[in-house]
N, C-alpha and C positions, 0 to 999 in steps of 0.2 A: 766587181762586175766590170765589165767591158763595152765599150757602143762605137760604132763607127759614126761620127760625126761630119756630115755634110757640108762645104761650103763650096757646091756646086762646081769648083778643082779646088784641090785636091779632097779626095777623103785621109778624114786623119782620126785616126782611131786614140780610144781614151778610155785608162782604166780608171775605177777610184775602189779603193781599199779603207776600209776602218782596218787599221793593223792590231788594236789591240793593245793600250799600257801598259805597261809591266802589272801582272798578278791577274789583270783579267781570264787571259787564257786557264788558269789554274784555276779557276771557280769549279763549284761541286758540277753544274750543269754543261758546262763546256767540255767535261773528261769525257772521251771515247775509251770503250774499251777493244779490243779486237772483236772480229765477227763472232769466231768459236766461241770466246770466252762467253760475248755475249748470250748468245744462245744456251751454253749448258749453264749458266747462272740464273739466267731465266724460268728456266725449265724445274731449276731447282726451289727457286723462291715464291713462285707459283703454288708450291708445296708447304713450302715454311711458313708461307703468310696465312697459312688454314689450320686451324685447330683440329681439325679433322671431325669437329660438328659442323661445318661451316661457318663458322666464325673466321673472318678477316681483319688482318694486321691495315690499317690503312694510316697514309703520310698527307701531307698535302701538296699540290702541285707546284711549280716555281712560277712565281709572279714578280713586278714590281709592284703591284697597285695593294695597300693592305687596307684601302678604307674598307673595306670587308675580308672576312675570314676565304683564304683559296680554297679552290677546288680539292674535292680528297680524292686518293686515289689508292686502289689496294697495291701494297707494299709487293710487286711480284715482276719485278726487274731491278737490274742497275741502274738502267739508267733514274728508275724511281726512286729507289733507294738515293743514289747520288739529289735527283732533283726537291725530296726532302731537305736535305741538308743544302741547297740551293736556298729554301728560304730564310735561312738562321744567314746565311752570307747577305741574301740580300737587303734582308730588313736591317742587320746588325754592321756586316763588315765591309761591304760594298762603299757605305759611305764615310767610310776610314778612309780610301784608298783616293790616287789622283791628288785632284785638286784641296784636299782636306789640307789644313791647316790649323797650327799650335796659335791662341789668341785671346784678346780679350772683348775681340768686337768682329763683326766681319768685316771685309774677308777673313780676318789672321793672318798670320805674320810668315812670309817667305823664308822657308820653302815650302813647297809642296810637299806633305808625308809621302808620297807615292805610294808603295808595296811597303812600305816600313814598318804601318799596323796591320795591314790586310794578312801580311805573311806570317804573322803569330796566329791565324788560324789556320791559312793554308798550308801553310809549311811545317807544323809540327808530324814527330812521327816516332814512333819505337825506336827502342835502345838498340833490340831485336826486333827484329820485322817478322822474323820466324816465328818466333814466342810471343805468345799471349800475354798481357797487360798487369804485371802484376809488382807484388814490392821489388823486386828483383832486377824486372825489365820498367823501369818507367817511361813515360812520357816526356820526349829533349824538345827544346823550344828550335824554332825555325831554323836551320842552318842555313839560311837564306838573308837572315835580317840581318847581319856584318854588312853584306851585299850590297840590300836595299835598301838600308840609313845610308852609306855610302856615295850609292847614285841619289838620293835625296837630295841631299845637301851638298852635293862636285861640285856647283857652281858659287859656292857662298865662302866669304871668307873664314880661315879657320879658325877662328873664335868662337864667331856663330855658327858653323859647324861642327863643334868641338859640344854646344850649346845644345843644338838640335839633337846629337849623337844622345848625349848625356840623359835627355827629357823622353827620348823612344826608349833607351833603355830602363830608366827608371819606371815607365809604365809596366814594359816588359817584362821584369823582374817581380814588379809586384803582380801582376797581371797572372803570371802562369805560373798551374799548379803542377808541378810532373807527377805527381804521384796521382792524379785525377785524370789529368787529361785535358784540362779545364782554361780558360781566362776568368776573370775577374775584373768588375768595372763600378768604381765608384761614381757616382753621377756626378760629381764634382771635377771627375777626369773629365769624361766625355763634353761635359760643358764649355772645357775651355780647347773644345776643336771645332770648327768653322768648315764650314764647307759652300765657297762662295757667299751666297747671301744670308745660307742660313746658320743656326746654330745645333752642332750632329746630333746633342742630347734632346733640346727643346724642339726642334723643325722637325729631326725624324727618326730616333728612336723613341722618342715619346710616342709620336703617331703613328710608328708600324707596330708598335707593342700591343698598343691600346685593344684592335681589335680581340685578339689572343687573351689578354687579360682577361676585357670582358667575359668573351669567351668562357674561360676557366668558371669565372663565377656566377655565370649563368648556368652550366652544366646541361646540354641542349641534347634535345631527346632522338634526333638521327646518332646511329649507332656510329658511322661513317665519322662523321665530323665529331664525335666524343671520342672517338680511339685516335683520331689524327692528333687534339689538341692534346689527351691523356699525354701522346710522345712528345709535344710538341715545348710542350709546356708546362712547370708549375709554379704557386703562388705562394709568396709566404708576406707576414708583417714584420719577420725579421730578419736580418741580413746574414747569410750562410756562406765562409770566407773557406769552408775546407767540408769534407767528406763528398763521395761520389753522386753527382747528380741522378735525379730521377726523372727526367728530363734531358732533352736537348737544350733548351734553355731555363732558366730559374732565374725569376723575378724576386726582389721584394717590396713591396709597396708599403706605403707609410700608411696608418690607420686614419689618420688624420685628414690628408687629405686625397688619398689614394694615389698621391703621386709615385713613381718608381724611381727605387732610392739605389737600389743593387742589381747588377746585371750578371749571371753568371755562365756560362755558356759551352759544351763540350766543343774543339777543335775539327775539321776535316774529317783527320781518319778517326779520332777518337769516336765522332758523330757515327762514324759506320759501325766502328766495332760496338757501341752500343745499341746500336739497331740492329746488327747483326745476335746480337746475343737474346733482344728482345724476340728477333722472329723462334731463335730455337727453342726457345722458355716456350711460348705460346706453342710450338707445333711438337711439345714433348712427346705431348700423348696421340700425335697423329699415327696411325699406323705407317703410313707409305713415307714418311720423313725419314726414316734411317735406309729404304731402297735409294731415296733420290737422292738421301747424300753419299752412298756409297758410290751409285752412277756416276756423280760429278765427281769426288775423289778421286774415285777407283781403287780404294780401299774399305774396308767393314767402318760404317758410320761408330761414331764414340757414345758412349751410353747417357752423358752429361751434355746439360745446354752450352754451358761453356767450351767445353773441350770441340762442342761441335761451332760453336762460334769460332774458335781459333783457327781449326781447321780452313775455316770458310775463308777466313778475313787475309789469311797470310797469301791466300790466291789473289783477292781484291788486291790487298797492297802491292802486289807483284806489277798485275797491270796499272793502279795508280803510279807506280814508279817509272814506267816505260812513258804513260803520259806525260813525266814532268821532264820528262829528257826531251820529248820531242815540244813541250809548251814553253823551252826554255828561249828564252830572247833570242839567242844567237842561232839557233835551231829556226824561229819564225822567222830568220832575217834570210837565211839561207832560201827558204821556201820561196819569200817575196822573191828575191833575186830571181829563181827557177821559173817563179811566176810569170816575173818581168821578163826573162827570156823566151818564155816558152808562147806568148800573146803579143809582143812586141809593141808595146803602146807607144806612140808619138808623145802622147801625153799623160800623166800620172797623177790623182788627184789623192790625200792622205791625209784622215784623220788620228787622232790618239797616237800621232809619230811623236812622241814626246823626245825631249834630250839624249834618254837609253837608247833612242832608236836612233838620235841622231849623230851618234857615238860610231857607229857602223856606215861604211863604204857604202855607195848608192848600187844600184843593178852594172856589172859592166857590159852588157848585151849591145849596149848603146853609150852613147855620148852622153850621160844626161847631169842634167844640172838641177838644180834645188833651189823653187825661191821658199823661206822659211816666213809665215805669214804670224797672228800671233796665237799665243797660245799652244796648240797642239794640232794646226794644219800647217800642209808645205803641200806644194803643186813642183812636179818632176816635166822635165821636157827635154828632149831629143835637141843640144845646141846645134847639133850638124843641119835639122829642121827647119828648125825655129830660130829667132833673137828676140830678146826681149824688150818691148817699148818702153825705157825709164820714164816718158813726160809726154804729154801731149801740147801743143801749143803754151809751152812753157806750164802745164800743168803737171805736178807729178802726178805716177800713178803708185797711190800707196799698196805695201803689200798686206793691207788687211780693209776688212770693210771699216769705214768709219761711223760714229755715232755713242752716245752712252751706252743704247741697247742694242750695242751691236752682237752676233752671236760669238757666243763663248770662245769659242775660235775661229779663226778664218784664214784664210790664204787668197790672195787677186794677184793676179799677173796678167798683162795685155803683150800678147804674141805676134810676128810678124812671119809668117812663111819665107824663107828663105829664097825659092824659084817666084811662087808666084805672086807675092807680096801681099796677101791677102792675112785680113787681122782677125783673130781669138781673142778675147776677154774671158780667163779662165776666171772662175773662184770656187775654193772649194771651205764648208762652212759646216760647224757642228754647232746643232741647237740644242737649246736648254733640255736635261731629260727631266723624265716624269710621266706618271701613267696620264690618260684623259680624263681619268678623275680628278687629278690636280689644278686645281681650275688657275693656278698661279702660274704653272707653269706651262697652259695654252697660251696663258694672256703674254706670257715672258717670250713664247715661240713667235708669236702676231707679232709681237716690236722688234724680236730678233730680224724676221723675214721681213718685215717695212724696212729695216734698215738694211737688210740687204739689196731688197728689189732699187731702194734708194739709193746706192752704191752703182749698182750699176745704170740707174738712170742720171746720175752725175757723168761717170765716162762716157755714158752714150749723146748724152748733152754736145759734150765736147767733140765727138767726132762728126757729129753731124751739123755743128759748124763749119766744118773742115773738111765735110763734102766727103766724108771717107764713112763705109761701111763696116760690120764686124760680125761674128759668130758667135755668140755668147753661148758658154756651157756652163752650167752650176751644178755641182755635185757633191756630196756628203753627205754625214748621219743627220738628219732630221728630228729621229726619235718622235715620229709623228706619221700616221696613213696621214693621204693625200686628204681626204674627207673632213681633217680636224680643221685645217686650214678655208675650209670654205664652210663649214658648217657650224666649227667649235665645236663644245661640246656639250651642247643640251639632248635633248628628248633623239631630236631629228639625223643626228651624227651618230649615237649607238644603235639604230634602226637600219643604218648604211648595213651593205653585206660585208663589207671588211671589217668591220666592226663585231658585226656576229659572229664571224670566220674564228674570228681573232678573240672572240672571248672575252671583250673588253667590259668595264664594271658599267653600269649606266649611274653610281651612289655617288652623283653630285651636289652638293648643297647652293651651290652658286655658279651656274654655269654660265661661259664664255660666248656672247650673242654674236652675231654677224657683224650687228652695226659695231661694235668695238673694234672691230679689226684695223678701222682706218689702213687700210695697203693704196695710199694715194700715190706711189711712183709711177708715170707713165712715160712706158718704154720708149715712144717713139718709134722713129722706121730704122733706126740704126744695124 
């Protein structure tokens, strides 16, 4: 996004970009596919997902929030179809990815896994892409993960590089089945990876399974939400380390004390090509299922579910492969740059610029420079413009917000106009995520933004001793409407219209009051 920012001379325009970590772009929900394709896949699945009594194939929608079961939705696009297999990434592999970490406590132990787990889902794919999924053609593991443990670990020495390498492959190895399609997750893996404060098995695959679980075992009487969790999911008490899933994901839970012991899960494309074979099974006996696949072909439909699954899938994977060229890092970098060129910002706010990104030359449209703040924000600026204010009355100016709860990343730089001498206090800052039913992670947003607004109430302390004025801009991911922050998230905040808009869960057990907030910094006239 872009804004012209005011300080009554000059205007000085500002973009800020979330650019994206490496492997985000490649999630099931981000793939675009072309217009055409979209529409005759469409046209076609619309068809496939009906049994021709009317009966519907349905998935569920992509959420973060899983203290309830998502929304279902009938199975009659790609982009649906992909946004199914969006939630097996986001309850399962999402919290692989980034900041994740090998450990025995949190945090865990540096580095950061980055794309090194996450890529054993997304990145798997056919031997043949042509050819349907069989002894012959199996399932290769990410050509991507050499890559991604690679950039994990550039910065460590190589011992513990050598360390880190050895521990992603070892999961890896055991992890995936090529003849399935599949990973595999002993709880005992998942336990000893961290993700910031929590831990991935006990914080949050335990608790995005759970609903699903339940689910299962309550076997619940809308037609809808039984055919979503049927795909979605199945349960067992014993742990199942080989044959083809029946499901997207496969559980085993202990009888004892129902906790989950085994995680078993199909891959990206795998997830498609069994959804795919599922819609054909189900629309065998539709009459109009062999016109609409011939339409979309353009050949006589095949007489079997399979054969017309492969048919289907080897198109899908055509277009997923054009996606992963153009979601590839050095392809996003290229765009930033075009970006950077084409809206000419004075100033440039970035979150999720992690290391990969920072690996890659800045926009050269312009002069600009990079202050690197920590974590995964940096703030760009025009030097020809701008200079940078190292210190105020012998104060420095740090390039990150200070405090324990500071947010997870941040970038601050104090700017000086070159002509007119007039001063900017940029910072740009990513806070904690998490749906607003996380009532830990409003409360973590409240202390994040105290300590932000706190940050900038310390600089502006200081300038207004010094009789100097300034522009303050803040921008970045939030991961929060405007509403959560003044309302939290009780009764009164899922009642806001952006909140209904948006779909959001009201299923809090301890919701986040106003009086908690404490946001005691005050700005002054700075």
């Amino acid at each position: 996004s872009t804004l012209w920012v005011s300080m009554a001379a000059p205007r000085v325009r500002l973009l800020h970009a979330n650019v994206f970590e490496d492997g985000l772009a490649d999630s099931p929900a981000t793939i675009a596919c072309s217009a055409d394709f979209r529409r005759r896949a469409s046209e076609l699945l619309e068809v496939l997902s009906n049994d021709g009594q009317g009966n519907q194939l349905h998935g569920f929608k992509p959420c973060r929030d899983f203290t309830r079961l998502p929304a279902t939705t009938p199975l009659t696009s790609v982009e649906v179809l992909l946004g199914f297999v969006e939630v097996v990434f986001a309850s399962l592999y999402h919290p692989l990815g980034g900041e994740a970490r090998f450990g025995s406590e949190a945090p865990g132990d540096l580095p950061n896994c980055g794309n090194s787990l996450r890529c054993l889902f997304l990145g798997s794919s056919l031997t043949d892409a042509k050819a349907k999924p069989s002894d012959d053609n199996l399932w290769c593991m990410s050509p991507t993960l050499e890559g991604a443990v690679r950039d994990a670990s550039s910065a460590m020495q190589e011992d513990e590089a050598t360390r880190f390498a050895r521990r992603v492959y070892d999961i890896a190895t055991s992890a995936f089945r090529p003849e399935f399609g599949s990973l595999s997750w002993h709880r005992s893996t998942v336990e000893g990876i961290f993700k910031r404060r929590d831990n991935v098995m006990r914080d949050r695959w335990d608790k995005n399974l759970a609903m699903f679980v339940q689910g299962c075992a309550s076997k619940p009487n809308d037609p809808s939400v039984a055919s979503a969790l049927a795909l979605m999911m199945s349960t067992a008490s014993c742990r199942r380390e080989n044959g083809h899933l029946s499901a997207l994901v496969e559980v085993s839970v202990s009888e004892d004390c129902g906790r989950v012991e085994h995680v078993r899960t199909l891959t990206l494309r795998s997830a498609v090509w069994w959804l795919l074979l599922q819609l054909c099974t189900h629309s065998l006996e539709n009459p109009k299922a062999a016109e609409a696949l011939a339409d979309f072909l353009g050949s006589a439909a095949p007489s079997d579910a399979e054969s017309r699954a492969a048919a289907v899938f080897s198109l899908i994977l055509a277009e997923l492969d054009v996606w992963e060229v153009h979601a590839d890092l050095a392809e996003r970098h290229r765009k930033l740059c075009r970006t950077m060129a084409e809206t000419s910002p004075d100033i440039a706010t970035f979150v999720e610029f992690d290391s990969n990104w920072g690996k890659f030359p800045l926009a050269e449209s312009r002069t600009y420079l990079r202050v690197a703040g920590h974590g995964n924000a940096s703030i760009v600026f025009d030097a020809n413009m701008f200079e940078q204010v190292g210190s105020l009355a012998e104060h420095e100016i740090q390039a990150r917000v200070q405090g324990e709860r500071a947010p997870k990343s941040s970038s601050v730089t104090l700017l000086r106009h070159t002509v007119s001498g007039r001063l900017i206090l940029v910072l740009a800052v990513h806070l904690e995520s998490g749906p607003p039913s996380k009532t830990a992670a409003v409360r973590l947003r409240w202390l994040q933004t105290q300590a932000l607004l706190a940050e900038v109430e310390r600089i502006s302390s200081i300038l207004i001793r010094e009789g100097l004025r300034c522009t303050v801009c803040v921008a970045g991911d939030f991961n929060a409407i405007r509403e959560e922050f003044v309302l939290g998230n009780g009764p009164d905040f899922f009642a806001t219209p952006d909140a209904v808009v948006a779909g959001l869960s009201p299923a809090v057990d301890d919701p986040a009051v106003v009086a908690e907030r404490g946001f005691a910094a005050q700005l002054g006239t700075a």
